[in-house]
C-alpha positions, 0 to 999 in steps of 0.5 A, a space after each residue: 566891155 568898158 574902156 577901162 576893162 579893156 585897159 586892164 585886159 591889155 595890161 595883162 593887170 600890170 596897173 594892179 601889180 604895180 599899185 601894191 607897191 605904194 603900200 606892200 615893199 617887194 619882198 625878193 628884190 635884189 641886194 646889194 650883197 646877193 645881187 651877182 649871185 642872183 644875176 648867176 642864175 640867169 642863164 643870160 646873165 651865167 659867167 658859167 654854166 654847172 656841170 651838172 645841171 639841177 632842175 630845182 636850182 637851175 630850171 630855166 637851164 634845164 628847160 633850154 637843156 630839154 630843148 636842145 637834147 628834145 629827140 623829138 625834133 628832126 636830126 637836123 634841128 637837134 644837130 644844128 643846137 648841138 654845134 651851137 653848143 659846141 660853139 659856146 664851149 668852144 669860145 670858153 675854152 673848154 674843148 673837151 666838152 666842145 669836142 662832145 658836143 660836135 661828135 653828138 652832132 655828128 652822130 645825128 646823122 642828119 642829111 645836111 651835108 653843109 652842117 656836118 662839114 661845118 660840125 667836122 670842121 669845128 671838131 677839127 679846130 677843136 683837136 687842134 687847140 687840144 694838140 691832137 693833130 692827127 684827129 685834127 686832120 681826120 676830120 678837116 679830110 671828112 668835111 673836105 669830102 662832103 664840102 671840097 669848096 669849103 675853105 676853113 676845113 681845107 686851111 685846118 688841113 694845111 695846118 695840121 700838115 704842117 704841125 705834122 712837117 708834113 710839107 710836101 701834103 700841106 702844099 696839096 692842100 694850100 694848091 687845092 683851096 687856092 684853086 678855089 679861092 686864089 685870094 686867100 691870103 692864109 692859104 697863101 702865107 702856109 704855102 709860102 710857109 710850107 714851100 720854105 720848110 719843104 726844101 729846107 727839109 729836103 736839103 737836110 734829107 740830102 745832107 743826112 743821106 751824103 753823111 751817112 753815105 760817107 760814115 759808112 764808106 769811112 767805116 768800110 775803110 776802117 774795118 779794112 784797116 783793122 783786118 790789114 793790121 792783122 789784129 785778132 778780131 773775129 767775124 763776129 766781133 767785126 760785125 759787130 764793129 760794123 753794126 754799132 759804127 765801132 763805138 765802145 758802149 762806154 758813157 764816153 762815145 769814144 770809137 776806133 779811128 784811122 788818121 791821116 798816117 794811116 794809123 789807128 787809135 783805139 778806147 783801151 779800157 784799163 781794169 784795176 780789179 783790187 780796188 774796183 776801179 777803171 780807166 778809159 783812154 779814148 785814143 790809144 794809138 796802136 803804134 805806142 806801148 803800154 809803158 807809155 800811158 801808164 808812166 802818164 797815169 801813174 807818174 807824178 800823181 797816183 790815183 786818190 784810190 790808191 790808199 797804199 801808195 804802190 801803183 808805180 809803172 814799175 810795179 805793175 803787171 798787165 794782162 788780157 784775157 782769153 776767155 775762150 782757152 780760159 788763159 791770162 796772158 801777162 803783156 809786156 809792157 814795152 810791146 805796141 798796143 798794135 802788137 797784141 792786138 795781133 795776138 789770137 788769144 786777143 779778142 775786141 769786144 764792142 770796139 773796145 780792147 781791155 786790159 786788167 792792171 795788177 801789182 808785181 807779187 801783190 797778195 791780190 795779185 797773186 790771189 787773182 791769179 790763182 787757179 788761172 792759166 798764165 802765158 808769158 807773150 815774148 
């Protein structure tokens, strides 16, 4: 051939195409307004690929797509493409789909057993940046068991351990990649890490376990004191008071308590069923009388319910309950707390005795008390 077809063949008629340029204007060229659009065709050049990728729109994607997903070629090469791709969503931040792209991979079941620890061990981190750490750790142990020298799987491990406090476990993994790389300076800050949160969970456990140890030695001694006072609470209640660490249910959290002197202090729940209304004293101490908290509650200022104006201390009456007999008992208000809680027909529920305020000859008093079986205590 002549020199100048020979120059033609190699230039693939390159000289040719270019030529018409000196008479023809290029008709697809890019703009300065379409530009990045047409650059975000290019699959180098995508800020970000489709969701759905379209073979019309897209075929060079849907080219690289069928290259990678081609079954035709051995499950290595196939799994090898999926962890790339894992990789890229990966460092896109987009770890759901990561999180697919790695477990197609593993599902190749391909017999490299280095690439699937390393497939493992990016699902790993990926469940880990989602927050799922118990999946996290599954699959650091998986690529442990087929590489049990690879580092990054037993750091992910360790990690996981301690996001689960999990001290005690996350110091076997930091002493069982240290055996094997004992320079690893993140291995050694976790077990550093791990070591400093491990004994300080530890001497919270101990404390924990000395508070509990002595609640309940308090509360053994409060319930003998309860049964020492002669106070009518039954076996049942008394285990009750022993299950719930003898705390009213009220909002308030207030409980039964034996002070220095020995003496008990009781929530007392005052019930004023005219108006619908309660009071709570969180410390009654067994020792005072009614009178005394009523003349306090009911002295200078009345409660804003009472519109009428007559809960005074002398124009009350107070009464318990026996719901077992069906009998109401009026309570003297001169007696000690102590004193009726001794009563039989006295009963505590949930820690807490209570105690229904009425006025003297009211016409809701005497309303309420209608049909009802009233004692008089002496």
């Amino acid at each position: 051939l002549p020199d100048k077809d020979k120059a033609d063949d190699s230039d693939d008629g390159m000289d040719e195409f270019m030529e018409k340029f000196k008479t023809q204007k290029y008709k697809n060229a890019f703009t300065e307004s379409n530009w990045e659009e047409e650059f975000d065709k290019v699959p180098m050049f995508m800020k970000s690929a489709p969701e759905q990728i379209d073979p019309v729109k897209h075929p060079e994607l849907a080219c690289i797509q069928s290259i990678i997903h081609d079954d035709d070629r051995p499950p290595e090469e196939q799994a090898k493409s999926l962890k790339d791709e894992g990789n890229e969503y990966f460092k896109e931040k987009n770890y759901k789909k990561a999180i697919v792209a790695y477990t197609a991979g593993l599902k190749k079941n391909c017999s490299d057993s280095d690439l699937n620890a390393i497939l493992y061990t990016n699902r790993a981190a990926t469940h880990f940046h989602l927050g799922n750490m118990r999946s996290a750790l599954n699959d650091a142990t998986a690529a442990k068991k087929l590489k049990p020298d690879h580092i990054k799987a037993i750091i992910r491990g360790a990690q996981c351990c301690m996001e689960l406090r999990n001290y005690a476990v996350a110091l076997q993994w930091c002493d069982e990649g240290l055996r094997i790389l004992p320079t690893e300076k993140k291995l050694q800050e976790l077990r550093a890490t791990a070591d400093k949160q491990k004994r300080a969970a530890d001497r919270d456990a101990r404390k924990a376990k000395a508070k509990e140890k002595k609640e309940r030695n308090e509360r053994a001694v409060l319930l003998a004191a309860i049964k020492d006072d002669g106070a009518d609470v039954s076996a049942a209640a008394m285990a009750e008071l022993h299950l719930d660490g003898l705390s009213t249910q009220e909002a308030t959290g207030a409980q039964v308590y034996l002070d220095e002197q020995g003496v008990l202090h009781w929530p007392v729940l005052f019930l004023y069923p005219e108006y619908r209304q309660t009071d709570f004293i969180s410390a009654f101490c067994e020792n005072s009388s009614f009178i005394d908290h009523l003349v306090v509650m009911f002295g200078e200022e009345l409660p804003p319910w009472d519109t009428d104006r007559k809960y005074y201390p002398q124009n009350l009456q107070l009464f318990f309950e026996d719901h077992e007999k069906g009998h109401v008992y009026e309570v003297d208000l001169e007696k000690s707390l102590l004193s009726i809680l001794q009563h039989p027909g006295c009963s505590v529920k949930a820690g807490t005795p209570s105690f229904i305020v009425l006025v003297k000859e009211s016409p809701f008093c005497k309303q309420f008390l209608s049909g009802k079986k009233v004692q008089r205590l002496k």
